[in-house]
C-alpha positions as CSV (number, residue, x, y, z in Angstrom):
1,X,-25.9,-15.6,2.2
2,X,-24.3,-12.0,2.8
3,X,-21.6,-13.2,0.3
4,X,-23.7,-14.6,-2.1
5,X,-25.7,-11.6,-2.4
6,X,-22.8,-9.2,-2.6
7,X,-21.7,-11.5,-5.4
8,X,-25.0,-10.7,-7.4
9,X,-24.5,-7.7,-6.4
10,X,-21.3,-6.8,-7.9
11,X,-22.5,-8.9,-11.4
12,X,-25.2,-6.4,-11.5
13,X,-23.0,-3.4,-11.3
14,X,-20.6,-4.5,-13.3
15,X,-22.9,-5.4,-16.3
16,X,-24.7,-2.3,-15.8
17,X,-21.5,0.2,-15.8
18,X,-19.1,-2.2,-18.2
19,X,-18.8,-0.9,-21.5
20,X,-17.9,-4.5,-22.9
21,X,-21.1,-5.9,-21.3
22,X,-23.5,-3.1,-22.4
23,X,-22.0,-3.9,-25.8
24,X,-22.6,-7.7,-25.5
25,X,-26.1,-6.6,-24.7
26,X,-26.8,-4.4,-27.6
27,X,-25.0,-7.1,-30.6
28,X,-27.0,-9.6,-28.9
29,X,-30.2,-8.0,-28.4
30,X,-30.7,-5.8,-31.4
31,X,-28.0,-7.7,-34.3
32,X,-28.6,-11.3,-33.7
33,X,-32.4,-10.6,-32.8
34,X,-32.4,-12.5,-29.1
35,X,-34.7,-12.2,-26.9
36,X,-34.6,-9.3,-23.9
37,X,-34.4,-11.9,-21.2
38,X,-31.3,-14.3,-23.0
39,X,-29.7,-11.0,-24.1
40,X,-29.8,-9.8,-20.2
41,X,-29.0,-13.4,-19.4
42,X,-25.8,-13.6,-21.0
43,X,-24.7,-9.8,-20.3
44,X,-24.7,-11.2,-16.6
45,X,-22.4,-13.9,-17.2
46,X,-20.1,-11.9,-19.4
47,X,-20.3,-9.7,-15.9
48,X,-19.8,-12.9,-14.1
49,X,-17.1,-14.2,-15.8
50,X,-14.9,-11.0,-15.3
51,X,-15.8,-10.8,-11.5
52,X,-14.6,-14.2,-10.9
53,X,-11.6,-13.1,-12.7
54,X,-10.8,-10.4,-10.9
55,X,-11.7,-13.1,-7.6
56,X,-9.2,-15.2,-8.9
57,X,-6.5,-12.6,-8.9
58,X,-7.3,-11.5,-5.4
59,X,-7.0,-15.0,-3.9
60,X,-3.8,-15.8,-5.3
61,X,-2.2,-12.8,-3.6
62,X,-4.3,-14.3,-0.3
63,X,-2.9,-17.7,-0.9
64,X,0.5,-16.8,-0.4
65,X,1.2,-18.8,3.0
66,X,3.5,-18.1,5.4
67,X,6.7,-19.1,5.0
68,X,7.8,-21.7,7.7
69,X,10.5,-20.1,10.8
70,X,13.6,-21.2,9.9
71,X,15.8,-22.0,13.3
72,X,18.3,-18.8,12.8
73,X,14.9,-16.6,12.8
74,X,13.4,-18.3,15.6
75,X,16.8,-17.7,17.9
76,X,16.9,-14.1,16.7
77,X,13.1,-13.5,18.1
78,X,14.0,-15.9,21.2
79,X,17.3,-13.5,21.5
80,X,15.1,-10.0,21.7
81,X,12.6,-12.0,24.7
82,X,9.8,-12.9,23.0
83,X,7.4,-16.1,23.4
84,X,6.2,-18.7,21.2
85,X,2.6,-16.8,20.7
86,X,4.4,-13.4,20.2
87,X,6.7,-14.6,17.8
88,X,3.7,-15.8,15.7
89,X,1.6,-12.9,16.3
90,X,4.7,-10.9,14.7
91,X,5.1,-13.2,11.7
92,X,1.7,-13.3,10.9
93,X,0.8,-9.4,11.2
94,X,4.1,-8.5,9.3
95,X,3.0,-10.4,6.4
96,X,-0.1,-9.4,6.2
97,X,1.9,-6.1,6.6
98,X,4.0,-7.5,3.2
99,X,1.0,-8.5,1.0
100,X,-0.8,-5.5,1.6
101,X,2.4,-3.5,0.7
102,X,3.3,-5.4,-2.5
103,X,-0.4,-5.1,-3.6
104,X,0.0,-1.0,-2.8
105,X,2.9,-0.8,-4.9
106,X,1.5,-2.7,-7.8
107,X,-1.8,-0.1,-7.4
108,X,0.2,2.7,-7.2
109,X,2.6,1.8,-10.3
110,X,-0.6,1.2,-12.4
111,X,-1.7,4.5,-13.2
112,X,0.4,7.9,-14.5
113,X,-1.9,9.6,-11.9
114,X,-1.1,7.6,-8.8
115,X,2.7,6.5,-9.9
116,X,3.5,10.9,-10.1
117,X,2.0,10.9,-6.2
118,X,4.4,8.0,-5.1
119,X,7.0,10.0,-6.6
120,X,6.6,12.9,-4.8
121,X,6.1,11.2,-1.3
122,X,8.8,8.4,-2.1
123,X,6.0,6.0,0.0
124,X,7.2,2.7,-1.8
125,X,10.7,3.4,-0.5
126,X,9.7,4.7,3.1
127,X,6.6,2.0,3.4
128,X,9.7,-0.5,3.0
129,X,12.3,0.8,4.6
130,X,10.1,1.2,7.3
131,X,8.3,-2.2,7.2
132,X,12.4,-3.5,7.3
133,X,13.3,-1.7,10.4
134,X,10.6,-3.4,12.2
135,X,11.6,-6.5,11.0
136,X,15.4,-5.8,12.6
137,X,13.5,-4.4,15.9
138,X,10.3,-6.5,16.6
139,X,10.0,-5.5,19.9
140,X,9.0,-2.2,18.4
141,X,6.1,-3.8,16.7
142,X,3.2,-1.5,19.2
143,X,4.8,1.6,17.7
144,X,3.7,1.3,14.2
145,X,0.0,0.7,15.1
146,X,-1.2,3.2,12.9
147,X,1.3,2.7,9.9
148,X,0.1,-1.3,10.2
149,X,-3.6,-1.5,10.8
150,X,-4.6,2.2,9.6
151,X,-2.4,4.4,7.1
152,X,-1.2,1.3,5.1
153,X,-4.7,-0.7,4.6
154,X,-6.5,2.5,4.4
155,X,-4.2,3.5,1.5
156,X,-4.3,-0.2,-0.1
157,X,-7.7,0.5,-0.1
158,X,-8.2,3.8,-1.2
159,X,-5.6,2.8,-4.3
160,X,-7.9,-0.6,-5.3
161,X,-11.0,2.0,-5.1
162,X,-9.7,4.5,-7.5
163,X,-8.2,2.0,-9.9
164,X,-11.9,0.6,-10.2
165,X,-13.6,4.1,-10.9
166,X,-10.8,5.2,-13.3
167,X,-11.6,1.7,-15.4
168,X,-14.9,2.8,-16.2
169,X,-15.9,2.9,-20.0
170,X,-18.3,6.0,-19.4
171,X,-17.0,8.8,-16.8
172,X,-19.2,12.3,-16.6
173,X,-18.3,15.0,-14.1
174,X,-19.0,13.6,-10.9
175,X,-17.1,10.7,-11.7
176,X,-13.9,13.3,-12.7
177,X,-14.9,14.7,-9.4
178,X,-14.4,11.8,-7.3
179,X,-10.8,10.8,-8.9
180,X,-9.8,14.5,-8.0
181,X,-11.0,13.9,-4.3
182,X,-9.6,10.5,-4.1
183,X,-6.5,11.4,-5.3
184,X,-6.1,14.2,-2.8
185,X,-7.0,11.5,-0.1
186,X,-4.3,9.0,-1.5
187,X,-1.7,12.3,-1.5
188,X,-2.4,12.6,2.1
189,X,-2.2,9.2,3.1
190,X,1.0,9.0,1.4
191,X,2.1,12.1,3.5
192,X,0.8,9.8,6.8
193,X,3.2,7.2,5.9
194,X,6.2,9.6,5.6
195,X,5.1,11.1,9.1
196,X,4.9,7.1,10.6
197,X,9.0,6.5,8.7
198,X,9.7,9.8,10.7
199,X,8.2,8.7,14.0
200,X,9.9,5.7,13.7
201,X,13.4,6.6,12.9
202,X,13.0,10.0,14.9
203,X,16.1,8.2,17.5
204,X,18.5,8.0,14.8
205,X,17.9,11.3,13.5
206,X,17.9,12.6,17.2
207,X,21.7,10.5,17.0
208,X,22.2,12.3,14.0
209,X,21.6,15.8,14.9
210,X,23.5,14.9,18.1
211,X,26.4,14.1,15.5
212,X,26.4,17.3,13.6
213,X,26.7,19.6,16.3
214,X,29.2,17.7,17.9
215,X,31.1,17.7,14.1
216,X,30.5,21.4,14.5
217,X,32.3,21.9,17.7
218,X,35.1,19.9,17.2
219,X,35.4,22.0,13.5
220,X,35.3,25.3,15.4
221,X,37.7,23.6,18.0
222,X,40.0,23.1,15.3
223,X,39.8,25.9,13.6
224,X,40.3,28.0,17.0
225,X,43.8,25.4,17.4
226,X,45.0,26.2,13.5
227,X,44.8,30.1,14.5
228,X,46.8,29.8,17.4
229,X,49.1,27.7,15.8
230,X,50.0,29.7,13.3
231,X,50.6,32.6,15.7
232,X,52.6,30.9,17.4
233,X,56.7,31.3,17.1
234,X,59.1,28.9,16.5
């Protein structure tokens, strides 16, 4: 019942804020001379029709099952200690984890505005690199429990929202104002991500550091030998 009312719902709206329905409405109403109630009646399909559209789209990214664990997948899970129910609990989070990212990516390369703040926070390539490295350790699955069930919706979401508002036919200053906001929101979010790749990774950058000053010793090292060296007689 809920669903069916949010349905109406979001025919209403749409033929009350859609510039190609309101224009249905007024060649209807006032050209061809039909009557206020058919002209209203087929502005709400022309809504309806473009909702179930958009419906359709959405379920065929939900549609896409998944895949079925091939036997060199299942040993590597068995190999890192995990059960049947954990290996399946993995599978199933991490590609919701995937659809969520592919749909974030396709939001985010959609519009000049959004594309220029993936650019500057590189989250495409973090968001993947990072959803990667937890593929290669699943046992590390608990650490990204913001980056999975928080940052990356939240930003899927926020992304789906502005795209909507920025496709309205008629925008006024409050409606300017709310991209401005959103967009700061999606920047920070963005910026969350790079902090959760950071988090993540923060071992091999510890190893990394540990590298370099190690690389620096063994430079000053040498260049302590070379000096002696060359002082040295022969």
């Amino acid at each position: 019942m809920k669903k069916n009312m949010k349905n109406i719902g979001d025919i209403l709206y749409y033929t009350l804020i859609g510039m190609t329905t309101i224009l249905i409405f007024v060649v209807v109403y006032f050209i061809f001379n039909f009557e206020f109630f058919w002209s209203l009646v087929i502005s709400l399909g022309t809504g309806a029709f473009f909702i179930y559209k958009q419906s359709l789209n959405e379920d065929s990214d939900s549609s896409k099952k998944l895949n079925r664990l091939s036997a060199e997948k299942e040993a590597f899970y068995k190999s890192k200690g995990m059960t049947k129910e954990e290996i399946q609990f993995f599978r199933e989070t991490m590609h919701t984890a995937k659809l969520k990212l592919l749909r974030l990516e396709k939001n985010l390369n959609s519009i000049s505005k959004l594309e220029a703040i993936e650019k500057r926070n590189n989250t495409i390539q973090l968001s993947k690199s990072l959803f990667k490295g937890i593929t290669e350790e699943p046992n590390r699955l608990h650490e990204v429990n913001k980056f999975l069930y928080v940052h990356l919706p939240s930003l899927t979401d926020l992304t789906e929202k502005y795209l909507e508002i920025s496709r309205h036919e008629v925008k006024n200053k409050s409606t300017f104002d709310i991209l401005d906001e959103s967009a700061s929101t999606i920047d920070e979010m963005c910026q969350l991500i790079v902090e959760d790749y950071v988090l993540f990774k923060s071992d091999d950058f510890e190893d990394m550091a540990i590298e370099v000053e190690l690389a620096k010793k063994a430079i000053e090292r040498d260049n302590g030998n070379t000096q002696s060296i060359e002082s040295e007689e022969l």
